[in-house]
C-alpha positions as CSV (number, residue, x, y, z in Angstrom):
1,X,-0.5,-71.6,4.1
2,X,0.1,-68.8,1.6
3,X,-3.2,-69.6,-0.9
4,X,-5.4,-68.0,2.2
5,X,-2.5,-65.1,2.4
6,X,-3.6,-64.6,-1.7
7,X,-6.8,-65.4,-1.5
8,X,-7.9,-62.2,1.3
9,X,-5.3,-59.9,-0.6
10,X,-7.3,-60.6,-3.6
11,X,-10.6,-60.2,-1.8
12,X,-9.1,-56.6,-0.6
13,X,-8.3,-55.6,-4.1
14,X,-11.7,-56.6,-4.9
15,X,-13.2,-54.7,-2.4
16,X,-11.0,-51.7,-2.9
17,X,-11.5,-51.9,-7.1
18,X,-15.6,-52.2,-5.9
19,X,-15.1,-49.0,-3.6
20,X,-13.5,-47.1,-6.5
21,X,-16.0,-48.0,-8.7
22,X,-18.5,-47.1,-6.4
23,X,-17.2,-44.1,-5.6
24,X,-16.7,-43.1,-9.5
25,X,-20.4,-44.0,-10.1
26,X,-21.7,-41.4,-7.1
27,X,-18.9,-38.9,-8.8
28,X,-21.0,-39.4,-12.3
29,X,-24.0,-38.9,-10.9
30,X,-22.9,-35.7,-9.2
31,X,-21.7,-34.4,-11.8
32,X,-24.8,-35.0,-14.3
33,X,-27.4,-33.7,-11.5
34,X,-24.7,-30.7,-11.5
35,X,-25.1,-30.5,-15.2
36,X,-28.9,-30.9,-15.1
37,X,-29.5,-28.7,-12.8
38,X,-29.4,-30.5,-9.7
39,X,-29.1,-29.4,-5.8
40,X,-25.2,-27.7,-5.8
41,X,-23.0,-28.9,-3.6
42,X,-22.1,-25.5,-2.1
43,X,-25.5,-24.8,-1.1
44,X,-25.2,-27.4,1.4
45,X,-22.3,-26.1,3.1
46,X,-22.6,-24.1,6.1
47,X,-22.4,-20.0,5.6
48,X,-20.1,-20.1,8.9
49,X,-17.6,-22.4,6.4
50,X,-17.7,-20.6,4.1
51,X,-17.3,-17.4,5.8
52,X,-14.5,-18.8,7.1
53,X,-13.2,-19.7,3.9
54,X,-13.5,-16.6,2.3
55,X,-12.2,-14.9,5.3
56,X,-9.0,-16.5,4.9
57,X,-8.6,-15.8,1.2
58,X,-9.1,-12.0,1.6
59,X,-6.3,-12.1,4.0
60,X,-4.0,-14.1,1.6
61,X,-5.0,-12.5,-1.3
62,X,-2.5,-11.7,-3.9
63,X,-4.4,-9.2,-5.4
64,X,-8.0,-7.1,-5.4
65,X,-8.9,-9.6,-8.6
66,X,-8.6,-12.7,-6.3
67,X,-11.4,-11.8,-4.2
68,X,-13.2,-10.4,-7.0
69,X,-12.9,-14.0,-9.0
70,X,-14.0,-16.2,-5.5
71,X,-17.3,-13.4,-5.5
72,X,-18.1,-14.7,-8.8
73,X,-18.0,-18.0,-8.7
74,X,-21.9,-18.5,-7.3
75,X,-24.6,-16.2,-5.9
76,X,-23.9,-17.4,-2.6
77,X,-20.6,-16.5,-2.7
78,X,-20.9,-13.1,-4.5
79,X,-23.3,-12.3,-1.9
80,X,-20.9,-13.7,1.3
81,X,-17.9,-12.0,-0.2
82,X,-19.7,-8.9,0.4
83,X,-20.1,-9.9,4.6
84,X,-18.1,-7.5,7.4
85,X,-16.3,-11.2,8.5
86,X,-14.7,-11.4,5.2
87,X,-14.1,-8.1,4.4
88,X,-12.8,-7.1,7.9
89,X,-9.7,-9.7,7.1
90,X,-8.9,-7.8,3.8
91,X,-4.7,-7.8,3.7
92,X,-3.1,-5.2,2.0
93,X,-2.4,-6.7,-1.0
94,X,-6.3,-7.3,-1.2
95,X,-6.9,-3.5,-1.3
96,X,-4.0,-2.5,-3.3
97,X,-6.2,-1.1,-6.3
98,X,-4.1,0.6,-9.4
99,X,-5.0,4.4,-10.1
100,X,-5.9,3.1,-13.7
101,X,-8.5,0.6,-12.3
102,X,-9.8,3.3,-10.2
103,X,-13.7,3.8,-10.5
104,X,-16.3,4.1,-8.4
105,X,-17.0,0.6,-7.6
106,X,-13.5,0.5,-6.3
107,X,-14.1,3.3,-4.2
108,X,-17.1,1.8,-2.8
109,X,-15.3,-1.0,-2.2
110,X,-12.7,0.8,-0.2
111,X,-15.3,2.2,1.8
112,X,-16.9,-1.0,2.6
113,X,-13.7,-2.7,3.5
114,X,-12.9,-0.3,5.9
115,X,-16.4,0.3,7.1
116,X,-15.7,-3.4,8.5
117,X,-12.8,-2.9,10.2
118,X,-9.6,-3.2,7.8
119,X,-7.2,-1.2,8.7
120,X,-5.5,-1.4,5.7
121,X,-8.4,-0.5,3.8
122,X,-8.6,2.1,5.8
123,X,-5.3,3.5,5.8
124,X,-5.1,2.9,2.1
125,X,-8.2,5.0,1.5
126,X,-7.0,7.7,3.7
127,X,-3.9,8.4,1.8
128,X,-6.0,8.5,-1.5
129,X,-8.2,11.2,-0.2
130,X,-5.5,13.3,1.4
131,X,-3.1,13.1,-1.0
132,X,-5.0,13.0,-4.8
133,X,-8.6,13.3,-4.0
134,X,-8.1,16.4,-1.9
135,X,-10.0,16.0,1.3
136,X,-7.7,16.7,3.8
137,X,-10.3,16.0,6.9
138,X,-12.2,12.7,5.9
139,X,-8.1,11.9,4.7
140,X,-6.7,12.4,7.9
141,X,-10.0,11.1,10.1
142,X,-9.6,7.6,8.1
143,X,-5.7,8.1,8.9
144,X,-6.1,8.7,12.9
145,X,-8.5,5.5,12.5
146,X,-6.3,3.4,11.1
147,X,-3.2,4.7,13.4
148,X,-5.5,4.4,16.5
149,X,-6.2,0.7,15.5
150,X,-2.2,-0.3,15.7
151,X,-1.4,0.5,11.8
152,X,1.9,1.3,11.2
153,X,1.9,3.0,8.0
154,X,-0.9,5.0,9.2
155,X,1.3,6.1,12.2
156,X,4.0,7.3,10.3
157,X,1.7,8.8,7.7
158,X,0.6,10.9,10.3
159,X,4.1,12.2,11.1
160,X,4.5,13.0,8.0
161,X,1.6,15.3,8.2
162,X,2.6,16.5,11.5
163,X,6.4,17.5,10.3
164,X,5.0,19.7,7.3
165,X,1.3,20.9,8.9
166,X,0.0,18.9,5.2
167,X,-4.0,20.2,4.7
168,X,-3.3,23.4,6.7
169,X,-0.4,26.7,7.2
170,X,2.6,26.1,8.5
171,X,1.6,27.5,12.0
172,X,0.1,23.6,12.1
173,X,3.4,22.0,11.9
174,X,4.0,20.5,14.8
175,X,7.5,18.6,14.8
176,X,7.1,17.1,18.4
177,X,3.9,15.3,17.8
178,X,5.4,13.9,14.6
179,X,8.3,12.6,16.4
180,X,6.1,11.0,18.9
181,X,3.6,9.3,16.1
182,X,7.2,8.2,14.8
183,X,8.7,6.3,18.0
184,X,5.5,4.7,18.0
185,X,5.5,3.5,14.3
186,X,8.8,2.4,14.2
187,X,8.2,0.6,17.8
188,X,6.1,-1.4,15.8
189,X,8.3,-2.5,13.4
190,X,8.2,0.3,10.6
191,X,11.5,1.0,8.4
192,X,10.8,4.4,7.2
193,X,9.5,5.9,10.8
194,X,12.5,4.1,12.3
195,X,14.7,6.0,9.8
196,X,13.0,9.1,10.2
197,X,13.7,8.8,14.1
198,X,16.8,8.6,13.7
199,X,17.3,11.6,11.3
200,X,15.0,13.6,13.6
201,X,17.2,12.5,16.9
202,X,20.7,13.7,14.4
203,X,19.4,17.2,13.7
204,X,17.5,17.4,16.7
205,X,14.3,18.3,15.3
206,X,11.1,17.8,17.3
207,X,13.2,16.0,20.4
208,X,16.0,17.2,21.9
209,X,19.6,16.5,19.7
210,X,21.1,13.0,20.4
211,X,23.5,12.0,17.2
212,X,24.6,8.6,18.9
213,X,20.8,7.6,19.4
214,X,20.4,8.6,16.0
215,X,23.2,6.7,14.3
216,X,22.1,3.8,16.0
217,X,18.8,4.4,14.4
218,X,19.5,4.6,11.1
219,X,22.2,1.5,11.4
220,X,19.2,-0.3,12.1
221,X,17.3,0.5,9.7
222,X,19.6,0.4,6.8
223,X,20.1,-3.6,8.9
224,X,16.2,-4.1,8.2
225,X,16.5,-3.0,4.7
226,X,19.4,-4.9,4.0
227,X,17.8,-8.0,5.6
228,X,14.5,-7.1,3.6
229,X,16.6,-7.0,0.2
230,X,18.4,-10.3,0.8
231,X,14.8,-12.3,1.5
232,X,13.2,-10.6,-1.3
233,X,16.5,-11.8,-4.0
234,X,15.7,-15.3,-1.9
235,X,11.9,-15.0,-3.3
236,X,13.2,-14.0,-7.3
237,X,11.4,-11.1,-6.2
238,X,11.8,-6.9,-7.1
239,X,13.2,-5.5,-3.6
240,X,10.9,-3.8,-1.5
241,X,7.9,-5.5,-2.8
242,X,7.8,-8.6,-0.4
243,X,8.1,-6.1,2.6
244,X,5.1,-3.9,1.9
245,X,5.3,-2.4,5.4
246,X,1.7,-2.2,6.0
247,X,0.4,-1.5,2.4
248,X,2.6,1.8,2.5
249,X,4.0,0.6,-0.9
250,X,0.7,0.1,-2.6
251,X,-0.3,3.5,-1.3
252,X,2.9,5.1,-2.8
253,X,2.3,3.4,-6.1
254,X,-1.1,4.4,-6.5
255,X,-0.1,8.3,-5.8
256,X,2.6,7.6,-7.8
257,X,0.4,6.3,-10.8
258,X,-2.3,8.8,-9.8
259,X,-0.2,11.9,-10.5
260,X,1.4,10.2,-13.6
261,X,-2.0,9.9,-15.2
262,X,-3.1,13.4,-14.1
263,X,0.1,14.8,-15.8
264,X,-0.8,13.1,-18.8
265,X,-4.5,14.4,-19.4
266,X,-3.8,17.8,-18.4
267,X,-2.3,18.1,-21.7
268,X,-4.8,16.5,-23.7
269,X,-7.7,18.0,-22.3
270,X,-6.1,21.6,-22.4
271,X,-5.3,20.9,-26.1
272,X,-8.9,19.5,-27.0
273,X,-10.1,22.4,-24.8
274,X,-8.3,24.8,-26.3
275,X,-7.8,26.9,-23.2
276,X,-4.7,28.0,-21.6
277,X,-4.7,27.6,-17.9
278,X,-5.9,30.5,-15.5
279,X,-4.1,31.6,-12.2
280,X,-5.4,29.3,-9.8
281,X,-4.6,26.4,-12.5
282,X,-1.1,27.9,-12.6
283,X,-1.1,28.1,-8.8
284,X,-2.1,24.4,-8.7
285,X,0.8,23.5,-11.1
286,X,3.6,25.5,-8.9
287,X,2.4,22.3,-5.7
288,X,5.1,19.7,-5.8
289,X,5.6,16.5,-5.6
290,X,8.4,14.2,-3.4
291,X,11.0,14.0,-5.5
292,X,11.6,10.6,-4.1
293,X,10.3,8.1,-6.9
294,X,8.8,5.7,-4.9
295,X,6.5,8.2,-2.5
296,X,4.0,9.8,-4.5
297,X,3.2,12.5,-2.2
298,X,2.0,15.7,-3.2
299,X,2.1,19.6,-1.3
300,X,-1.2,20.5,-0.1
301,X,-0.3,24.0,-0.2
302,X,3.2,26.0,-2.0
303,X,6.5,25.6,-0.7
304,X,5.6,22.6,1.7
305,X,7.9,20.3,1.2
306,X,11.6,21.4,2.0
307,X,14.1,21.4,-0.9
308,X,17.8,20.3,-1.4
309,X,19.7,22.8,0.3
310,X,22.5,22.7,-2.0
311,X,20.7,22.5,-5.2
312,X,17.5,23.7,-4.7
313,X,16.0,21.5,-7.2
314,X,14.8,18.2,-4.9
315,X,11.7,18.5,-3.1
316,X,10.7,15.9,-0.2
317,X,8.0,15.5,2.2
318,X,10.9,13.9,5.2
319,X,14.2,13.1,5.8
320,X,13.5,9.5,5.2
321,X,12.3,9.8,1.7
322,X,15.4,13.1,1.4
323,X,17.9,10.0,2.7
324,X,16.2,7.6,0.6
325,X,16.6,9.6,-2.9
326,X,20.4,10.8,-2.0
327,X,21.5,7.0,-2.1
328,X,19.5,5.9,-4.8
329,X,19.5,9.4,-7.1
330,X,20.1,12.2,-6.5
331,X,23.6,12.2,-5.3
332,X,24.6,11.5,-8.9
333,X,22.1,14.6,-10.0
334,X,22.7,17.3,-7.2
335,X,26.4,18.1,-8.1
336,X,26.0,18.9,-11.6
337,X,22.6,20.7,-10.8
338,X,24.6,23.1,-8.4
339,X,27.1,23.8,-11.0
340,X,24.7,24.4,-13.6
341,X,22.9,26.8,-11.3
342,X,26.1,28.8,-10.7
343,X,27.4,28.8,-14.1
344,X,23.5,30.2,-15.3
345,X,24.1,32.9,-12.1
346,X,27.5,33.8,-13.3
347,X,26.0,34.4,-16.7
348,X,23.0,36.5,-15.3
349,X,25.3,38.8,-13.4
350,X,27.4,39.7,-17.0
């Protein structure tokens, strides 16, 4: 009874060792009509597939270079890469571009991404041309897209804007507007607007003054943070970096990188120049920047931003970004700049 048992078990292995083989042969021959020139096996794939496909890589990507490498692999691809569908889904990661990789294909890129409808694109875009290209209206139009679409980070860019009238005088400050733009970011789940709410609801700027609403506030936030930190030590990950809120962080950096690389040519093409700078160069040299690392903002016009009040030497665009600094910085820095500052008055009145 058990040499029938054998018998069919060897008949399957035959069968299965046949299949294999089979299957190895039609491999072979693939791959020597591939290598010869033959019909390729993504040309037989349907473009709604690979759409798709594509589609979910630009919302997954790591990087702008992902999507980059799957547009080179083929024609067809390159030329599918390029669709609305796929570039529509670009997450912020995908859009993150350095400010050394800048160019003009990235800015057209940019502008095609959010011409389809990403509103990180968008967003990301925006705060490049407010804030280090200098056009303050297509800036804050791309912005107001972005916020209309549900973007967070665009939200609370906008209240940024709002609080310090950025692109204008300070007759277009308009703190109420900025505190509504920031209950609305920070109903959508955004730290910093969150934060800012609650500094905004302490001092009773732009709503009417409620400290208890405020604490609560910020205790939630600094909660968020705190829960943010602990995922991204989880991950083996640099803090802040898992939790990009929106792309907000890759729009920071590239300011940040931006003004770091325009810092650095000034020099060098003044010295190869050899001309000294004129009044409205020195006038562009007096606009500040946030003195919160991480932000990367820049004054659109002189004394925009408002200053430490006991030092005098800290610049920032908000209270979050003030908060922010005071933990990680400049409450180390301020004391000793105030009694430098008093010791050098002292001196001046001998």
């Amino acid at each position: 009874m058990r040499k029938p048992t054998r018998r069919r078990r060897s008949s399957s292995i035959r069968s299965g060792g046949a299949e294999a083989a089979t299957l190895a042969v039609a491999a072979a021959k693939l791959g020597v009509a591939l290598r010869h020139g033959g019909v390729d096996a993504f040309d037989r794939l349907p473009d709604d597939l690979v759409l798709a496909v594509l589609a979910a890589l630009a919302a997954r990507a790591g990087s702008p270079t992902d999507l980059a490498a799957a547009a080179l692999t083929c024609r067809r691809f390159r030329d599918l890469a390029a669709h609305p569908a796929v570039l529509s889904r670009a997450a912020g990661t995908a859009v993150a571009v350095r400010a050394g990789a800048w160019s003009e294909a990235a800015h057209r890129f940019l502008r095609r991404c959010a011409a389809a409808g990403s509103l990180h694109a968008t967003y990301f875009l925006g705060m490049v041309r407010f804030y280090c290209l200098g056009s303050w209206a297509a800036g804050a139009a791309l912005l107001a897209r972005a916020a209309g679409g549900g973007h967070a980070a665009a939200l609370y860019a906008l209240a940024v804007v709002r609080f310090n009238g950025s692109g204008g005088g300070k007759a277009d400050k308009d703190p109420r507007a900025g505190v509504a733009l920031c209950a609305r970011a920070a109903w959508l789940g955004h730290v910093p607007a969150l934060r800012e709410l609650g500094h905004c609801l302490q001092d009773g700027y732009g709503a009417r003054r409620d400290a208890a609403a405020g604490r609560h506030f910020l205790l939630h936030a600094a909660a968020r943070e705190l829960a943010a930190a602990s995922s991204s030590a989880r991950r083996r990950g640099p803090a802040g970096e898992q939790d990009d809120h929106g792309g907000a962080a890759a729009a920071s950096r590239f300011m940040v990188e931006w003004w770091a690389l325009m810092s650095a040519e000034k020099p060098a093409a003044s010295a190869a120049d050899g001309i000294r700078c004129g009044a409205g160069e020195d006038a562009e040299e007096e606009l500040r920047l946030c003195s919160h690392a991480r932000c990367g903002r820049r004054e659109t016009r002189r004394h925009e931003f408002r200053r430490c009040s006991v030092c005098g030497s800290a610049n920032y665009c908000s209270r979050a970004c003030q908060a922010l600094d005071w933990k990680r910085a400049h409450r180390g820095r301020c004391g000793a700049a105030a009694a430098a500052a008093r010791w050098l008055a002292a001196g001046n009145a001998y």
